[in-house]
Each structure stands twice: as structure tokens, then as C-alpha cells.
C-alpha positions in Angstrom: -31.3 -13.6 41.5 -29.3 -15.6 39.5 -25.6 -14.0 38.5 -24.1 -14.5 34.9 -20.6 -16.5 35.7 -17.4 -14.8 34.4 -16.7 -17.5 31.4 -20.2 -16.4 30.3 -19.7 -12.6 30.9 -20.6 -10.6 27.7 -18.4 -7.7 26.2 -19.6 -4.3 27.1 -21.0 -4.0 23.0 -22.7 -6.6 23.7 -24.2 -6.3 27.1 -25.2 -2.2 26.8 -26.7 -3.2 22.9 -28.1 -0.5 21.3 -27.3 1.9 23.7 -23.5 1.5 23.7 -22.7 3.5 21.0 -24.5 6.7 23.0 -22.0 5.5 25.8 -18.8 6.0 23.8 -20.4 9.0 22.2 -20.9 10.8 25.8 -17.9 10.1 26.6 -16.1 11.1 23.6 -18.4 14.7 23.7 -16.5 15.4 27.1 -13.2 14.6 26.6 -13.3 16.1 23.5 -14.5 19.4 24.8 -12.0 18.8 28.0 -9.3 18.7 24.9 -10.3 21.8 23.7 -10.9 23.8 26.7 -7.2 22.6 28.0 -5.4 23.9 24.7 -7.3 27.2 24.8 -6.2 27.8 28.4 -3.0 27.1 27.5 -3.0 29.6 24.3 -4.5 32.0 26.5 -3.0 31.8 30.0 0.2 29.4 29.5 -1.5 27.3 32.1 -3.4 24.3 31.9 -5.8 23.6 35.0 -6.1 19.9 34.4 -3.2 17.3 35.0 -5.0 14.3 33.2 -8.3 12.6 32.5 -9.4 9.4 33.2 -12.7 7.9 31.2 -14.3 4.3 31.5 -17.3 2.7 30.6 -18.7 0.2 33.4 -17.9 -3.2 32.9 -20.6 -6.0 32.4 -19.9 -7.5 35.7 -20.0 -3.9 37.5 -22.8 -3.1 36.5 -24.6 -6.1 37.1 -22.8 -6.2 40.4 -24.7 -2.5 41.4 -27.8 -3.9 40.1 -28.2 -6.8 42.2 -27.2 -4.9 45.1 -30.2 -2.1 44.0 -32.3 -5.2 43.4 -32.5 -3.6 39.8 -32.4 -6.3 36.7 -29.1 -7.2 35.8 -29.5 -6.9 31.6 -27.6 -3.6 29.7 -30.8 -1.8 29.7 -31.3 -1.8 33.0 -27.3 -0.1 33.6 -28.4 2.3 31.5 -31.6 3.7 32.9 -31.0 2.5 36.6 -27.3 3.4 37.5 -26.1 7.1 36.7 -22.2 5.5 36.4 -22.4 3.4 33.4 -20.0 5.8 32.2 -17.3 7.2 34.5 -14.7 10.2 34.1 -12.2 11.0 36.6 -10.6 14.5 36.0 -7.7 15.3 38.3 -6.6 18.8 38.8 -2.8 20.5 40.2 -4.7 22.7 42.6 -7.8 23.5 44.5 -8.5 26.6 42.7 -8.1 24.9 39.0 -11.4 22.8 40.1 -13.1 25.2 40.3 -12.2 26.7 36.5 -13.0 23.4 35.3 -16.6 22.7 37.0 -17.3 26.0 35.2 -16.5 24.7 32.1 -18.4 21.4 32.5 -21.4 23.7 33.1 -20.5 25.6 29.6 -20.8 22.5 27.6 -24.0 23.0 25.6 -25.7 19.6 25.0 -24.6 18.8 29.0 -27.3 19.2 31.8 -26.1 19.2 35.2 -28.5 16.3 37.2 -26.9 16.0 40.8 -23.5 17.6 42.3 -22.5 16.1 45.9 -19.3 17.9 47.6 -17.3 15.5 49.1 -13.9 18.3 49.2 -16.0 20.4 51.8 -17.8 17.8 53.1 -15.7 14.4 53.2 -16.2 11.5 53.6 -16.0 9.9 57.6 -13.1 7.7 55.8 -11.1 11.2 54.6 -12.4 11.0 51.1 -12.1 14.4 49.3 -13.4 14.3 45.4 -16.2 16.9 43.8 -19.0 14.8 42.1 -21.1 15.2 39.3 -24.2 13.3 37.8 -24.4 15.0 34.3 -26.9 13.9 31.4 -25.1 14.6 28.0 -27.4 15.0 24.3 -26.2 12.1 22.1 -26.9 10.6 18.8 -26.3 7.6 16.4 -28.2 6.5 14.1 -30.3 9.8 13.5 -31.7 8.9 17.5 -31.2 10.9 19.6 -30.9 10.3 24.0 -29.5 11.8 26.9 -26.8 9.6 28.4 -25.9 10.4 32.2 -22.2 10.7 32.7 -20.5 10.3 36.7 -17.5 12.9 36.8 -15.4 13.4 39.3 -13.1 16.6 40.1 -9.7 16.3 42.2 -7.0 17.8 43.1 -3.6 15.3 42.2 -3.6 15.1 46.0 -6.6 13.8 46.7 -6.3 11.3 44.0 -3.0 10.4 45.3 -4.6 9.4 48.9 -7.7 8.0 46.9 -5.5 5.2 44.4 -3.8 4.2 47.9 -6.2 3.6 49.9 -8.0 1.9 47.3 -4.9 -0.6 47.2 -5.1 -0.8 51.2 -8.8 -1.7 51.0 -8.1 -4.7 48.2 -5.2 -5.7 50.3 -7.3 -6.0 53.5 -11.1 -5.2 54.4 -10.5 -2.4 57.3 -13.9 -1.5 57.8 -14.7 -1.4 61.8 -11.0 -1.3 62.3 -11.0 2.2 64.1 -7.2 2.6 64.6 -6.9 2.2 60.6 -9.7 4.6 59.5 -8.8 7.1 61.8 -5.1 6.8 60.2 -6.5 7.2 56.9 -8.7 10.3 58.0 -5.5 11.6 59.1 -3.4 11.3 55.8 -6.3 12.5 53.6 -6.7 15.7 56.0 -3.1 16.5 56.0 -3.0 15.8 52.0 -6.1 18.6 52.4 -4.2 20.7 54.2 -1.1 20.1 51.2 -3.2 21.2 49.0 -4.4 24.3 50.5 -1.0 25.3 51.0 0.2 25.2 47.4 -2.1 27.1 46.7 -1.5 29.8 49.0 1.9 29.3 47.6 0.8 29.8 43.3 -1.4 32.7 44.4 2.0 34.6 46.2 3.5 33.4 43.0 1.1 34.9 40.7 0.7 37.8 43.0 4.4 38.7 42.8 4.4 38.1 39.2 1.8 40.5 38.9 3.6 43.0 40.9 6.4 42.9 38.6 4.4 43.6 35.3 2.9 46.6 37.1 6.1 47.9 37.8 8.0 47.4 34.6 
């Protein structure tokens, strides 16, 4: 299969086509209802469960990239139908407990349908990844035409997206794969970054316990 060379490499308008507008849309559904949800949890709690969102769209020479390796045709309409990630959004939370508030509120969203959900915090990965995932199909229109775009979002804590940025650095730096003594290092940082995170939250729950004691008594 032949691969387009980077001088040639189209823009992502140009490579997605028709179907790129329903990309930005999707995306801008989310974070707009993300937006929302965060300032109403603020006006109503003084809290806001999320510590910052992340969106991209898959570039050209991603996607065609995934669709060689899935022996899929390279062209925009093939990302589109064939790969789930075209559009990506990373949302990274303070604690455990907060991901849970805002998977919740994903679900709420009314033109989103939940496709595929895989657990990588209880179940990680052999490497020490820790991340919630979700393969979502959102109800967009342009153009009076209306499609369901799927939509990759991931949930973590600031922790595991902490461990996640390094060892993404460490990996670019140097291919460790088979190289026991490293992944077993890695596996070690992630679990005690895990084990961090379980502990602040022990730690906002005594917190919000005391606090509660105190309005009780007053």
C-alpha cells in the first residue's frame, strides 16, 4: 500500500472532506456541555471535578498511519467510518471520585450514545497504564444533514496523566519494549501514583467529612 509522503500530506479539511465539519461539531458539542456542567458544579458545590480538557482531531498522517496498520484504505472516509479516534478528548480529573461525577455526565448528554467503555483504572494495563475509556457516537449536523460522529474520551485522574505524558516522553526517547527491568520500573511508578491517588482521596473525604461535622454542629 502505497503511503502519501509528508510534503504531499493534506490538511485535516481537506483530507476528512465533507465529514470534517461533523468532526469539529462533535467535538465542540462536548466541550461545550463539559463547559457548562463545570460552571454549574461550581455555582452549586464550589467545586469543579475537572482540572482541564484536552480535544484533537486526528491528523492526516495518523490516521492513515492506523489504517494501514488495520489494512483499512488510507482516504478521510475511511478514518471516519473505520477508526473510532478520529476525534480524541482527554479529560483529566483532581481525584478518583470526581471521574466518576463526570462519566455520569457524559452519559447525561442527550444527542451522545455510549458505544464501548474499557477500564483500564481497575484493570491496567501490563505497562501500569491507568485511564477510563470511552467510544461515544455524538448526533451532529451541518448543512441540514444530519450523522452520528464517534468521539474516543478518556477519563484520568491528574496522576495518571502525570505518569502517562512521561512515559510517553521515555517511549519517544527510547523503544523499551522487551526491556523487563524498565517496564517493571514503569509498572512500579504508575502503581504507586495509583496508590497517590487513592490516598488523597481518603484524605478530601476526612476533609469533607469534618466539614460536615462542623455544619451539623453549628
Amino acid at each position: 500500500m502505497q503511503t502519501t509522503s509528508l510534503q504531499t500530506m493534506p490538511n485535516p479539511a481537506e483530507y476528512y472532506g465533507v465529514y470534517y465539519p461533523h468532526l469539529v461539531n462533535a467535538a465542540e458539542i462536548l466541550t461545550n456541555y463539559l463547559s457548562a456542567f463545570r460552571q454549574h458544579c461550581l455555582g452549586a458545590q464550589g467545586a469543579d471535578p475537572i482540572d482541564h480538557v484536552l480535544t484533537r482531531i486526528k491528523t492526516p498522517g495518523s490516521a492513515m498511519a492506523k489504517l494501514e496498520r488495520k489494512h483499512y484504505p488510507t482516504d478521510g472516509t475511511s478514518a471516519v467510518f473505520n477508526i473510532h479516534d478520529a476525534i480524541g478528548v482527554r479529560i483529566v480529573c483532581p481525584m478518583l471520585s470526581d471521574l466518576d461525577i463526570v462519566k455520569r455526565a457524559i452519559e447525561c448528554i442527550p444527542t451522545l450514545e455510549v458505544v464501548t467503555e474499557k477500564d483500564y483504572i481497575r484493570f491496567p494495563k501490563p505497562n501500569g497504564y491507568r485511564s477510563y475509556h470511552m467510544i461515544v457516537r455524538i448526533r451532529t449536523e451541518f448543512e441540514d444533514r444530519t450523522r452520528n460522529t464517534f468521539v474516543e474520551i478518556q477519563l484520568r485522574t491528574i496522576a495518571m496523566d502525570c505518569w502517562a505524558a512521561l512515559e510517553h516522553q521515555l517511549k519517544y526517547k527510547r523503544a523499551y519494549e522487551g526491556d523487563a527491568l524498565i517496564a517493571g520500573e514503569l509498572r512500579r511508578c504508575a502503581d504507586e501514583l495509583a496508590a497517590t491517588d487513592h490516598s488523597l482521596l481518603a484524605i478530601r473525604e476526612n476533609i469533607e467529612s469534618g466539614k460536615s461535622a462542623c455544619m451539623l454542629c453549628s
